[in-house]
N, C-alpha and C positions, 0 to 999 in steps of 0.2 A: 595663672593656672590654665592651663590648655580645658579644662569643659568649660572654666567660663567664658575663655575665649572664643569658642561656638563648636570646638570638636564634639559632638554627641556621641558619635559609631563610627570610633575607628578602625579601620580594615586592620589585617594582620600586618604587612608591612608595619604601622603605625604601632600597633601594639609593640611588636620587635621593639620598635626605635625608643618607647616609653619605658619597658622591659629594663633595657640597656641601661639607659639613663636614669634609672630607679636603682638597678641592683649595684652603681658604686657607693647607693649607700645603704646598702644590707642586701641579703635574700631575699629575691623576688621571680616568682613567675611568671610568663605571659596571661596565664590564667586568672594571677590573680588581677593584673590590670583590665582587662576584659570583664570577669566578675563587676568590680569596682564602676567602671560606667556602665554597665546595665544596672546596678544597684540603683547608682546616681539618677538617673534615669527615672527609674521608676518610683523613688521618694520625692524626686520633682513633680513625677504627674501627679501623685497623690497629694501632696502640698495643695497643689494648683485646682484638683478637685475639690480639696475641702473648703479651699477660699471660695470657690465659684457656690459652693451648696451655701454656705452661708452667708453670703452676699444676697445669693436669690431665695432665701427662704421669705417667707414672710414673717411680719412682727410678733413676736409670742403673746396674747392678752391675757389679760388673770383677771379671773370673773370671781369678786366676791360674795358670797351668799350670806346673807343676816336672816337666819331662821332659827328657831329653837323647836326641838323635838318636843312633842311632848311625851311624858313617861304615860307605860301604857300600866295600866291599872285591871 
């Protein structure tokens, strides 16, 4: 797979070439391969965002309380 081979943003030439080599097997436009890694793109950062937030958060504590209300009278 060429994104995971390190292509991130490719120029239009590059598109063409992917373009090309996509639509022997169906309908495709330059557009949509363009759309497709910028999509890619940016569910990666977001991925890589949530891992980082929940890596660096800190540990959740659960504080129990033992008390009894008393009824008000």
């Amino acid at each position: 797979m060429m994104y995971r081979g390190g292509m991130r943003t490719p120029n239009a030439q590059q598109i063409e070439q992917i373009t090309a080599q996509l639509g022997k097997y169906g309908k495709i436009e330059g557009k949509n391969v363009f759309y497709w890694f910028q999509n890619h793109k940016a569910r990666e950062r977001q991925k890589q965002k949530r891992n980082s937030l929940v890596l660096n958060s800190p540990p959740i504590t659960t504080i129990t309380l033992n008390t009894r209300m008393k009824p008000i009278l």
